[in-house]
N, C-alpha and C positions, 0 to 999 in steps of 0.2 A: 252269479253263484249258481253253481248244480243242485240242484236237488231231485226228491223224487214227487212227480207232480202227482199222482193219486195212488198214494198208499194202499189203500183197499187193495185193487185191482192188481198191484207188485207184487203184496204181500201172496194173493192167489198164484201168480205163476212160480214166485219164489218154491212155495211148496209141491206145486205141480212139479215141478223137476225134480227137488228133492224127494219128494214119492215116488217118482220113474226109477229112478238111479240107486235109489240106501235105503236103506232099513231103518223105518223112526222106531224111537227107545222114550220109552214112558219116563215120566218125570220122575217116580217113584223107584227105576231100576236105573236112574238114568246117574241118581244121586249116592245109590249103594254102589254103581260101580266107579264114579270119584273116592270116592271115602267108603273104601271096604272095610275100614278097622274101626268106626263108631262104637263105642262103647255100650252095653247093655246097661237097663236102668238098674240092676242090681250090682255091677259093676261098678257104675258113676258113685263118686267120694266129695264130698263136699270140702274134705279139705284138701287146700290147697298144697297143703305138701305133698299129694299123692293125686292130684289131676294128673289125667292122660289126654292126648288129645283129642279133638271131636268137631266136627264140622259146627257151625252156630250158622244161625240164619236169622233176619229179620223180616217180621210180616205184622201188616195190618190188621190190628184189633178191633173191630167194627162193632163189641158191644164195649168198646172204652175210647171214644171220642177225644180225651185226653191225650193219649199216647197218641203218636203217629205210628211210631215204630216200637215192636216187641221182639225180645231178643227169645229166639229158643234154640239149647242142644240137639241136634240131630242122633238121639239114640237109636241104634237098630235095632231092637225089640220093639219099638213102639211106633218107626218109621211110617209103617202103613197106614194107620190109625192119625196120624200127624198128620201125612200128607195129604186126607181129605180134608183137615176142620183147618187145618193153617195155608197149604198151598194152591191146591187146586181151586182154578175160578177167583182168585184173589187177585185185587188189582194194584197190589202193592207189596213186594216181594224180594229179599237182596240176599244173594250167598256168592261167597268167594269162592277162590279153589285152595284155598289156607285151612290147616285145621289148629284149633288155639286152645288153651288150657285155659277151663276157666267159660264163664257165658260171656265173656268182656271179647268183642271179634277186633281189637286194636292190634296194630302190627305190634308192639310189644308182647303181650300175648301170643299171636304167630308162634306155633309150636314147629308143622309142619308143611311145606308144598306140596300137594298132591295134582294140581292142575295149575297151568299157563293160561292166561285167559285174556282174548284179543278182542275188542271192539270195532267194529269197520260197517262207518256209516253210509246211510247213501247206496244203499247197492239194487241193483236191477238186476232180471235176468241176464243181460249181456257181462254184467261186473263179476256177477255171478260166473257163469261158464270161464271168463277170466281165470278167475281166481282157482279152481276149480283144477284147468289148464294147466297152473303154473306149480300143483304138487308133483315132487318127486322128481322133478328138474334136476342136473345135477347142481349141487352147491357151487356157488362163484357164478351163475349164470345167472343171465339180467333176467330180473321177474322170478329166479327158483325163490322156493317156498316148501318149507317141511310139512310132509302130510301132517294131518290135523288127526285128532282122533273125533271128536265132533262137530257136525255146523249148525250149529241153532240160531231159526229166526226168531229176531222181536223186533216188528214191526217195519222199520225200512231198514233196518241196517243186519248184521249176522255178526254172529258172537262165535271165534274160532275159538274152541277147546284141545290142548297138548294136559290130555292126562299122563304124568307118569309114570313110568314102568313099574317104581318105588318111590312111595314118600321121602321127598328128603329132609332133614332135622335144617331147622331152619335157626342157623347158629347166624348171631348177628355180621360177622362177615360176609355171608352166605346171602343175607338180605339185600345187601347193595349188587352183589352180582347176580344175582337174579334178578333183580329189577331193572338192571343196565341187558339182562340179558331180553328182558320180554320189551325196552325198548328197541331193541336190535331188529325182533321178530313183527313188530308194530312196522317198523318203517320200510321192511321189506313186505309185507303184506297190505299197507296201505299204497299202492301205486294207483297215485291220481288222474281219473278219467279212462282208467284199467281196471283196475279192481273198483274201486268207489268215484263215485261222482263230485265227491268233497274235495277241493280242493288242498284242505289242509289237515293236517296228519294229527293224532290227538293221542297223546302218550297218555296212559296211567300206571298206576301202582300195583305192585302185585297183589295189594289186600283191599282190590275195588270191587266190590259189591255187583253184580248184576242179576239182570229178571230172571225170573227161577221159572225152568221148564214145568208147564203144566200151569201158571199164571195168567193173567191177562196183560196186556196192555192198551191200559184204556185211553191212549192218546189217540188210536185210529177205529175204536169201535166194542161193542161190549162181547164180539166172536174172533177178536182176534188173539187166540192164544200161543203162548209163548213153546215153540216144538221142537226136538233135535233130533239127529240121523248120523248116524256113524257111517264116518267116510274113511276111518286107517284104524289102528289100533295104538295101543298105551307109545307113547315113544319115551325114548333114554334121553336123558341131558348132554350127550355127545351127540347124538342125532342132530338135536336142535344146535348145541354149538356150533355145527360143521355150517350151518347156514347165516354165522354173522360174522364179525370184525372180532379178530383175534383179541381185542381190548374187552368184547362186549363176552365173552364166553365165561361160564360159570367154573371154576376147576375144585372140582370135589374132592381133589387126591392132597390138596392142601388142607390137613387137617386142623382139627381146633386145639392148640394145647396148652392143658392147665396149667395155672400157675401152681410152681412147687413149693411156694411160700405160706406157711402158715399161718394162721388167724390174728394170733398174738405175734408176729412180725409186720405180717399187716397194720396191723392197729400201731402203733410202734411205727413205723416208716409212713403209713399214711391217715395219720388222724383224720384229714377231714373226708377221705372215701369211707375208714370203717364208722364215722358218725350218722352218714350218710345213708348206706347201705347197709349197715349190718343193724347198728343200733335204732336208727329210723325207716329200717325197710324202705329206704327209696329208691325204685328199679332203674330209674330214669339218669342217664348223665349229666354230668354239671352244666348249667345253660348261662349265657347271656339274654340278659331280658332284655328285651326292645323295647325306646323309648312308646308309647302310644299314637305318636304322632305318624311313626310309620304306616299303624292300623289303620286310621285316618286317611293317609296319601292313596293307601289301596282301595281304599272306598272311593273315594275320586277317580277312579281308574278305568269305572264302570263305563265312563261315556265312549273309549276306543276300544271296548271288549266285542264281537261281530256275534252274529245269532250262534254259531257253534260251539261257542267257548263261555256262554251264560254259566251252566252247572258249573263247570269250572272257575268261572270267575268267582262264585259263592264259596264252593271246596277249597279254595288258596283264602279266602278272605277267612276261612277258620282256622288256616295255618298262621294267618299273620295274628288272630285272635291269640294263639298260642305260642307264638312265638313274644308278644309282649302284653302277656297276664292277661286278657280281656277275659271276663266268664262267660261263659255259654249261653245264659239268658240273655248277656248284650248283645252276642254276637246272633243270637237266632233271631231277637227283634230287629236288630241293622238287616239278613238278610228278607225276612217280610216289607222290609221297606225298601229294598231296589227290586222286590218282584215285579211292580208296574213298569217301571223301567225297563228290566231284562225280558219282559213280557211281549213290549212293543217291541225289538228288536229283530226281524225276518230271520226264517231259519226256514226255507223252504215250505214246505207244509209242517214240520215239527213245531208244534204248538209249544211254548215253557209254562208247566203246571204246576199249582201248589204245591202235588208230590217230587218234581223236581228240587222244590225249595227244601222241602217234609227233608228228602235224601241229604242234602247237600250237609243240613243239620246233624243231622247224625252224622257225619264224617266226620264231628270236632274231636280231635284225638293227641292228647301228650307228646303224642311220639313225632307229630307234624312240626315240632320246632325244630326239629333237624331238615326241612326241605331247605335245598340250597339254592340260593339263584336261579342256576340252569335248570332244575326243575320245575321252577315256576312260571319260566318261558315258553319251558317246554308244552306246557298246561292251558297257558293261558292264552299263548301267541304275541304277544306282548312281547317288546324290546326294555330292558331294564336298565338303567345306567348305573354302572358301579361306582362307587366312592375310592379312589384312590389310595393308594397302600404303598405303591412301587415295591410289589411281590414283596414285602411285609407280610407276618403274620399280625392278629389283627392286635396281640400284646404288645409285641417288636415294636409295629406305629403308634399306638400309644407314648408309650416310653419316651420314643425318638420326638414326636412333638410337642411333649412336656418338657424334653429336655432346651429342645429350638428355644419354647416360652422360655423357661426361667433362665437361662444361661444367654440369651442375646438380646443388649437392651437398643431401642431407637428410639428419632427423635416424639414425642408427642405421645410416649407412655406406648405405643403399638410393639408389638411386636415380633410383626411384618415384615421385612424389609421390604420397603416402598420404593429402592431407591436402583431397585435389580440385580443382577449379579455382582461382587468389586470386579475392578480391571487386574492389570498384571502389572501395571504400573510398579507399583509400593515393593513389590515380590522382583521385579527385573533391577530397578535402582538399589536395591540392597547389595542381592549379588553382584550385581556389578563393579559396586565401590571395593566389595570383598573380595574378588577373582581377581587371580596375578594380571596383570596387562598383556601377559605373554598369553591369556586364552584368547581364541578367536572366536566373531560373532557367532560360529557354526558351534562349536565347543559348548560358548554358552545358553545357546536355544537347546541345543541336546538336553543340559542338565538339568533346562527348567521347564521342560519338556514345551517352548515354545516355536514359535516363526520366525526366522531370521530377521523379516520384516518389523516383529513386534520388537526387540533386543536395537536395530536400528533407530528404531523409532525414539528411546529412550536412552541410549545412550551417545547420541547426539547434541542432548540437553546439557546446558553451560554447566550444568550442580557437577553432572560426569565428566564430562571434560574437564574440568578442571583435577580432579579428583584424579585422572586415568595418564591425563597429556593427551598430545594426539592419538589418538587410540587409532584410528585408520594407518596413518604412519607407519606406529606397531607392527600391527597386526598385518601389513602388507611382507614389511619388512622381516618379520618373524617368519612368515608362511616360505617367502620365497627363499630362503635360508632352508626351511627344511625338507622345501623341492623343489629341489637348483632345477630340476628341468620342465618342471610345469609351463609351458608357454602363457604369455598373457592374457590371453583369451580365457585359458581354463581360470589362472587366478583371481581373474575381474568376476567370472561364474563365482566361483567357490566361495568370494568374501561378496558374494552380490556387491563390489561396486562396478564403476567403469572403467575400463581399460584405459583411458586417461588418466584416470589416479593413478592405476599401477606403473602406466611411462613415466608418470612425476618421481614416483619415490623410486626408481632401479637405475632412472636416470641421476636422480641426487646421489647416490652412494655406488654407482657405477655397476649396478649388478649384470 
């Protein structure tokens, strides 16, 4: 495994170069220019029918030992004054580039995107200049990379910032495509042993949390603080698209449109969405709950999770919490109990600390019961085996192997069929006995969409013949009647026998 072998001494040249080169930007100016539209505290509405959006951030509380993490709005009337008693010198700090309605920073909540925000671990001064190298490429070329509008270090690794140009409304369609979009941007920006010394590429979400400039990180020392430097400016969501897979691009010109159906037509056509959501306020879509045993298997999972995928192995193990009803005290006690575990695991010089745990915890979120599969391979590095469907949806398979149970009995009460596929047997002796004598074995393989060979096989049998007569006979006799000039050769082909039968019978009837 690569890693970086003395932090300290990286982290110094990291910022040597970025001092040479950019212009650093205070934490305090750094945060008004992600989220220009923060709300003044005479502004801000408690109710929530009249929330606007507003950056939220979490930080360590150090005269409440209780709390790990405290949530607070980023108002701009009061930003300055925040930013010394909450940010600055703190060694425990998360803001997104999401702005959310409401102090709750859950992607449901997600109001707006106002920054892209990339993680790439592992990086050296050589990775560095790499990376560095590869903006402004043109797109489709190995290694381009869309200028950044920020690079900020913490600690071995650099955190790429794409603020843009305009917030955009983060309409829940809008959510999958921009998250498909900053995976796009992830895998073209992680090039292994080029850009990072990591080997493996580590995707997240657009509503992931990272160390807030003007911070510490106290994993490499109590003067290592978290710093940024403008290398481009705000960039457009075209910009960025021109540099992924047509699949992975966000398209804004596809709008969001209301439905034209009324309340009480609603209620009326869908009882149980308006019980749901109107009458019970529940924001959330209708879920399948996971048996627990799932939750379970995931925790077992811990032993082929590699030192780079710890935090992550904890952040899915809150999705599978939510995915099948666990509460969040279970689930924060289960992850204090694989800390020893994920603790011992190498990860170069990156230590895994409480507050990794502290973080991971606060990630348990409603809206995490929609990660699908591929997202949590994507995450964890982990191979998942699926359960079978044969592209069924997953009611459709229900259905069909309720129907299999009641509708097919076998011997000894199962189910099952024990006994493998039937043969063609039962299905060729039918038609057979049915079909004029005037069809030939080719006739009948066509209709039973069989092998000549198989129709042989069973119509040879004493039950047929007798039933049929000489069926070869026939069937010779018939054929060469309807093509007087087929030579014997072709017709020993065509009825697969041998051309010695065919001299028998043209010679009996003088053909």
């Amino acid at each position: 495994m690569s890693y970086i072998e003395n932090p300290g001494s990286n982290y110094d040249e990291l910022i040597w170069y970025l001092t040479t080169n950019y212009d650093e930007v205070e934490g305090e100016d750094f945060y008004r220019y992600i989220f220009p539209n923060n709300q003044k505290t005479g502004e801000y509405n408690t109710d929530k029918n009249h929330w606007k959006a507003n950056a939220v951030y979490l930080y360590h509380d150090e005269d409440n030992s209780e709390k790990t993490y405290r949530r607070r709005i980023m108002l701009d009337d009061t930003w300055e004054e925040d930013f010394e008693n909450y940010i600055y010198d703190n060694h425990h700090t998360l803001c997104s580039g999401l702005s959310y309605r409401g102090k709750a920073n859950t992607l449901l909540n997600a109001r707006e995107l106002n920054a892209i925000i990339i993680d790439l671990d592992s990086v050296s001064l050589n990775e560095l200049k790499n990376l560095i190298d590869s903006f402004d490429n043109t797109p489709g070329y190995f290694g381009a990379i869309p200028r950044p509008t920020f690079l900020v270090t913490s600690g071995t690794g650099i955190h790429i910032y794409y603020v843009l140009d305009q917030p955009v409304d983060l309409f829940p369609y809008l959510k999958q495509q921009f998250k498909e979009l900053k995976y796009g941007l992830t895998y073209k920006a992680w090039n292994p042993t080029i850009t990072s010394k990591d080997e493996v590429v580590q995707y997240q979400s657009i509503a992931q949390g990272f160390r807030m400039v003007g911070s510490i990180n106290p994993k490499y020392g109590e003067n290592l603080h978290v710093r940024a430097f403008q290398v481009g400016d705000r960039v457009s969501v075209d910009y960025l698209n021109s540099y992924v897979k047509e699949e992975q691009r966000v398209d804004l010109d596809k709008l969001f449109t209301p439905s034209k159906m009324t309340l009480e037509e609603a209620r009326l056509q869908y009882p149980d969405w308006f019980e749901r959501r109107i009458l019970k306020g529940e924001n959330l879509p209708k879920r399948w709950q996971i048996n627990r045993a799932v939750y379970d298997w995931w925790k077992k999972q811990s032993l082929d999770i590699v030192g780079g995928h710890r935090y992550w192995y904890l952040y899915l193990l809150g999705v599978y919490a939510v995915k099948c009803g666990i509460s969040k005290e279970e689930f924060s006690e289960d992850c204090w109990g694989k800390y020893p575990e994920l603790k011992r695991k190498p990860n170069g010089t990156d230590i895994f600390k409480p507050e990794d745990v502290e973080s991971a915890i606060e990630s348990y979120d409603p809206c995490n019961f929609m990660y699908s599969i591929i997202e949590i391979e994507r995450k964890s590095g982990l191979r998942i085996e699926r359960n079978r469907r044969n592209y069924r949806k997953q009611k459709e398979h229900i259905k069909f192997m309720n129907a299999v149970r009641d509708n097919v009995s076998y011997p000894e009460g199962g189910w099952q069929n024990k006994q493998g596929a039937p043969t063609k047997e039962k299905e060729v002796r039918v038609f057979i006995k049915e079909a004029s004598k005037k069809n030939s074995v080719s006739e009948i393989a066509k209709d039973l969409g069989v092998t000549r060979a198989t129709v042989y096989k069973y119509i040879n049998s004493e039950e047929v013949k007798n039933d049929r007569g000489s069926n070869k006979e026939d069937l010779v006799i018939s054929y060469i009647k309807k093509y007087p000039k087929k030579n014997v050769s072709e017709i020993a082909k065509q009825l697969g026998i041998s051309r010695t039968t065919v001299y028998k019978y043209k010679k009996k009837y003088g053909l």
